[in-house]
N, C-alpha and C positions, 0 to 999 in steps of 0.2 A: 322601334325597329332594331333599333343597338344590342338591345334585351333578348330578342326575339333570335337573333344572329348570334348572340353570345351563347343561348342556351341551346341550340341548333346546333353547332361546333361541340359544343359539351358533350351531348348525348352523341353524335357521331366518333367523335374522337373514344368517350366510355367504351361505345358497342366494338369498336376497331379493339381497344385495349382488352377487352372480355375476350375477343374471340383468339385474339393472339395467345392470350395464358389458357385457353381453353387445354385439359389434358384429356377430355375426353379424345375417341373417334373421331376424328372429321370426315362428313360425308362428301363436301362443297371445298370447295375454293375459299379462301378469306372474300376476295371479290366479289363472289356468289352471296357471301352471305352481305354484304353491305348495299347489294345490287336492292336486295329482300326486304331491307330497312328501309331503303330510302322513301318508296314512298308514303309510311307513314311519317319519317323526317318532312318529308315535303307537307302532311296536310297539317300537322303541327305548327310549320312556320308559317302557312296560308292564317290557319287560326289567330296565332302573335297578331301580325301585322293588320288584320281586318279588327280586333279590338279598339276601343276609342282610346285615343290618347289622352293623357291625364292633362289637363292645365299646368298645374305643378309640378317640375321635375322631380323624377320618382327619389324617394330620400332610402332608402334600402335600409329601409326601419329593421327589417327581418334579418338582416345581417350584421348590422351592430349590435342588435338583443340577442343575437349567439354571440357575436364577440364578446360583449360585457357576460354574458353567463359564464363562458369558458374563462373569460379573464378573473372572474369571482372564484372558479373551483379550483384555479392554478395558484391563486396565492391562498387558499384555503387549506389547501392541501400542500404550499410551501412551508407557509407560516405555522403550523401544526406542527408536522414532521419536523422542522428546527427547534421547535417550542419543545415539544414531548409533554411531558407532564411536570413540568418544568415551571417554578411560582418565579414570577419577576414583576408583582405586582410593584414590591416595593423599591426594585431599582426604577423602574420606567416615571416612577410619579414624584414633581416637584412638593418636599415636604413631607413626604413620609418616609417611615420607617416601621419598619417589621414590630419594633418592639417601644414604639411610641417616645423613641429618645428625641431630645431639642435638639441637633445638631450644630455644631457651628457657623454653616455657612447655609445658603441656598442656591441651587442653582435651576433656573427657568430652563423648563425643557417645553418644546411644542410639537411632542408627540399624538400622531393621531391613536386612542384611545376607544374610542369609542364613537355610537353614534346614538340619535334619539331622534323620531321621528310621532307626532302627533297628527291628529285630522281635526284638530281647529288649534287655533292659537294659544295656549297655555296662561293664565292669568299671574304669577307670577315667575319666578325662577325655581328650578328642581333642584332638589339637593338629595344625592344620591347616597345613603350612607353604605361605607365598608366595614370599618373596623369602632368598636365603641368600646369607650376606659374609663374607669373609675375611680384610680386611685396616680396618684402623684410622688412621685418618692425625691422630688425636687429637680431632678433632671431626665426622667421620663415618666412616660404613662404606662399604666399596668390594667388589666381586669382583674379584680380578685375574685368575679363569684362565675360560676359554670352554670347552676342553676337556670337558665336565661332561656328556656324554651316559650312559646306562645308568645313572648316578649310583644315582637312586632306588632302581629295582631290584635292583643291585648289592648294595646294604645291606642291603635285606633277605634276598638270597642268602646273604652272610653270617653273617646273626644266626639263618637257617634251618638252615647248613651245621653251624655251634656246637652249636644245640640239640639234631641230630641224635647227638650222644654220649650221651646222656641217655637215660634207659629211656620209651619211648614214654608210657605210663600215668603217666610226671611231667613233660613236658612243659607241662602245662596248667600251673602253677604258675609257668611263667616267660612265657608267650607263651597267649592267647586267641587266637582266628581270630574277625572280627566282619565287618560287610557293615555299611554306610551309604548314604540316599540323600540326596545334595546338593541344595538347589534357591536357586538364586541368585533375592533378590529388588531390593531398589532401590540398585541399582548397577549401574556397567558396568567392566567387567574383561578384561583378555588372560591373567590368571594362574588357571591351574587348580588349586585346595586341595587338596589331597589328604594323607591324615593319613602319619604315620612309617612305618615297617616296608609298607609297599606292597607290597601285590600284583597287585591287579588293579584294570581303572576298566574300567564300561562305560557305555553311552549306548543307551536305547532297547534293551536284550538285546545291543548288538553290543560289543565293541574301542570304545573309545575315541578319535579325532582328539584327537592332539594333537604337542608338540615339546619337549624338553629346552633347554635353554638356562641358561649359567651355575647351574647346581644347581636352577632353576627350572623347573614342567610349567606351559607356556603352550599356550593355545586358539588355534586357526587363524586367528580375529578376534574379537574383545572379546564374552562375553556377559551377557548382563544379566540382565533379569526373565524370568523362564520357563527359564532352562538350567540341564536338572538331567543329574545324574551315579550310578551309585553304584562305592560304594570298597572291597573286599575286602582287609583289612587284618590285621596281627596289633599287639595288644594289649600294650603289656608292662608287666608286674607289678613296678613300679617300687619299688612302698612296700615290698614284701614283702624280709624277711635268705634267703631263696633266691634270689631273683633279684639280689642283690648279690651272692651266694656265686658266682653262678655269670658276672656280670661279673668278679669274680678273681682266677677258675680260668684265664680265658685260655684257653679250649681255640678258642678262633676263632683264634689266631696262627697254628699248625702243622697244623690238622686235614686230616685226607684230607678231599677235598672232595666227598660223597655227587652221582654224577650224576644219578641221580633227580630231586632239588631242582633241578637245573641244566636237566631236559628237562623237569619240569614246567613255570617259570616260561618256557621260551622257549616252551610252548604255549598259555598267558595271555596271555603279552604279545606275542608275535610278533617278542619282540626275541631275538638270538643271544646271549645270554649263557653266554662260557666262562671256566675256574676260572682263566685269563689274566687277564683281564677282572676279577675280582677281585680280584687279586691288585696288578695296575694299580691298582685304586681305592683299598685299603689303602694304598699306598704314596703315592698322589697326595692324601691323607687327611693325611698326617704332612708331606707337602710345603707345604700349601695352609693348613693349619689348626696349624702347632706352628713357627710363624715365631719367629723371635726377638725374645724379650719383654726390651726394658730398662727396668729397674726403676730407682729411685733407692734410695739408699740407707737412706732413713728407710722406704719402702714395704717392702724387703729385707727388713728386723726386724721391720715386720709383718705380711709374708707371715709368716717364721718362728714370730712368736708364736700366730696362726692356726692352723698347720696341726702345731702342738707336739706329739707324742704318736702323729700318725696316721700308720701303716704301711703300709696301702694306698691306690692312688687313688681307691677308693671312699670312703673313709677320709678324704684330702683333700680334696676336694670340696666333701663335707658341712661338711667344716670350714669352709670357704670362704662354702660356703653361710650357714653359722652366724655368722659374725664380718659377714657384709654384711645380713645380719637386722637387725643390732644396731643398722644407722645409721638417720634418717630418712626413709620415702616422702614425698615431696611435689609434687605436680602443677606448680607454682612455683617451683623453686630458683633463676629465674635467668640469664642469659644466661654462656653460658662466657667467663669472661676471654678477652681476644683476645690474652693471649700466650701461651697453649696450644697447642702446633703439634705435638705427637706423645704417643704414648699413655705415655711417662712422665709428662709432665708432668698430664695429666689425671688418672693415677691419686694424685699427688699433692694435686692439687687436688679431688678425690673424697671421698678414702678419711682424708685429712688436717687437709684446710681446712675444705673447705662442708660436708660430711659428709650430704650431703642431695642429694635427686634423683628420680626418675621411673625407671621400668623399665628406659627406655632408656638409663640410668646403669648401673644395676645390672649387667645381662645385660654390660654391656661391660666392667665390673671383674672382673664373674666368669669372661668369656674369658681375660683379659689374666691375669690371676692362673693359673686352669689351664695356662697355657701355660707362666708361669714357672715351673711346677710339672712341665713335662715331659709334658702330660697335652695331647694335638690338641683343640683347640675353636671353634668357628665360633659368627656371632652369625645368628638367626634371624627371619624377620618372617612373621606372619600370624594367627593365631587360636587363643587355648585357649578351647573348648568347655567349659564345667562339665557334662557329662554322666555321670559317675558316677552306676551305679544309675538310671540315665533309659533312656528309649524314643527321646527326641524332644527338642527345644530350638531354639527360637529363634535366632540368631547377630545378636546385638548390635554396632556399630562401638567400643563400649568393651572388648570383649572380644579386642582386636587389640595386646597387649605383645608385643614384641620375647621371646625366650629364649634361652639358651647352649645349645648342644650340646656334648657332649664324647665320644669316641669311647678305647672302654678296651677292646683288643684287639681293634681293628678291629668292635667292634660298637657 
């Protein structure tokens, strides 16, 4: 009845306001004309009120989903207009930097960043990559090759072509297939996230705009609040001794290379990918990323004590992993000595001296070590997601460490 009386005033009051701004002619009276209205006002509010009443007080769903819309296009259109085309990727994120230097200090920001949204639960954590490096000059990261187109997809042709040996019905235990949708909020950005094992990205039901560069998927021009994506991806069951087993096996070195896989992904992506093309990446993978590591000799013997026992690079790794666990995280270690000029010397002063450091530490001992181990490894920047067992999540600017990659037969 409340409803029915408030939208009954409504339209009286409108028709009074019409007819007063009216600059036509008036033929009537204002009176006359409201006289005219009325009794359609009247059978309108007979209608209201003979309707049945709801049980549950009405929640005016219809007026908050304008509110939230309008409230989406006004900071849409704020945060834009302030942004411009304006890169502030690397001030807004804990840990980075434009040009992959180890900084002094760290400081935790909990900036909203982003957001990610799925329709079933996700079986591990996302890791978003932004920017990817390959070479260490002892106090930062650098890319040295441009070359890097089909990159992305490439990888994942491979790690599909592998899994393709495997009996269909046990695939799932090393690779899930999952779908996300991105939505950028207070930031502005040229670099497109997009998680590991990639398959597909779309925009609005289409393909995707976008460009490869240096290992990196960048946007046409920077976007900001309101550009969303989604990312059809595969999953990989990392924690799991089958999916170690089957890192190993090595069967991605030699395998005939299923076309199928090859004519699918070039009808997703629209790119030509042939088993050339592959084969190119594997090998510009061991170029790029398994450079020669000099070690001193006190870090030598403790590479060796590290990795004592283990037989394979899986094997390694974790070792590695396990022995750089043991030192201290700390947001503060420090400004690097300025007589540090190449990645022996920092691992010395790392792993020996300070024995303490930030992510951006870590991830870098843990390249430099695989490498001297024989094992391709690149250093990484952009975003691990905590969405295990989630739907949905947030994307925080603290949630932006650097990571290692390491690639173990070409996967």
């Amino acid at each position: 009845g409340e409803v029915a009386f408030i939208l009954c005033y409504i339209g009286a009051a409108s028709a009074e306001w019409t007819e007063g701004k009216w600059e036509k002619e008036k033929r009537k009276s204002i009176h006359s004309y409201m006289l005219w209205i009325m009794p359609f006002l009247g059978l309108y509010l007979m209608l209201m009120l003979l309707m049945p009443v709801p049980e549950a007080p009405y929640g005016w769903q219809f007026v908050r989903n304008i509110y939230e819309n309008l409230r989406e296009s006004f900071l849409e259109i704020s945060q834009n207009l302030s942004g411009g085309d304006a890169e502030d990727y690397d001030l807004s994120l804990s840990g980075f930097t434009e040009d992959g230097e180890l900084a002094g200090a760290l400081e935790r920001r909990d900036r909203e960043i982003m957001t990610i949204e799925s329709n079933a639960p996700l079986a591990t954590n996302v890791y978003l990559t932004g920017r990817v490096y390959d070479t260490f000059d002892g106090r930062r990261w650098l890319q040295s090759r441009e070359d890097m187109e089909k990159e992305r997809y490439a990888d994942t042709a491979r790690t599909l072509c592998a899994l393709a040996e495997y009996e269909e019905d046990y695939q799932q235990d090393y690779l899930l297939r999952a779908r996300i949708k991105i939505s950028y909020r207070y930031f502005h950005t040229r670099f497109l996230f997009a998680p590991l094992k990639l398959w597909e990205l779309q925009q609005a039901g289409d393909k995707m705009s976008f460009r490869e560069q240096d290992g990196s998927l960048l946007l046409e021009k920077p976007g900001g609040y309101g550009t969303e994506y989604e990312a059809v991806f595969y999953q990989m069951n990392g924690g799991q001794e089958a999916f170690c087993h089957f890192l190993q096996e090595g069967k991605a070195s030699d395998e005939k290379l299923p076309a199928r896989i090859l004519k699918d992904l070039r009808g997703v992506t629209g790119q030509d990918i042939r088993a050339e093309d592959l084969d190119y990446q594997r090998q510009r993978v061991y170029d790029t990323c398994l450079k020669e590591t000099a070690l001193s000799e006190n870090v030598r013997d403790a590479l060796l004590e590290m990795t004592q026992g283990a037989e394979t690079d899986v094997e390694r790794l974790r070792a590695i992993e396990a022995s750089l666990a043991s030192l201290n995280y700390t947001r503060s270690p420090g400004e690097l000595p300025d007589v540090i000029s190449n990645e022996s010397e920092f691992l010395d002063y790392f792993l020996l001296e300070s024995r303490q450091g930030y992510c951006n530490y870590f991830a870098t001992a843990f390249v430099l070590l695989a490498r001297a181990q024989g094992i391709p490894a690149r250093y990484v920047q952009g975003f691990c997601v905590p969405m295990k067992g989630k739907k949905e999540a947030v994307v925080y600017s603290y949630m932006a460490p650097p990571w290692p990659e390491a690639s173990l037969h070409g996967i």
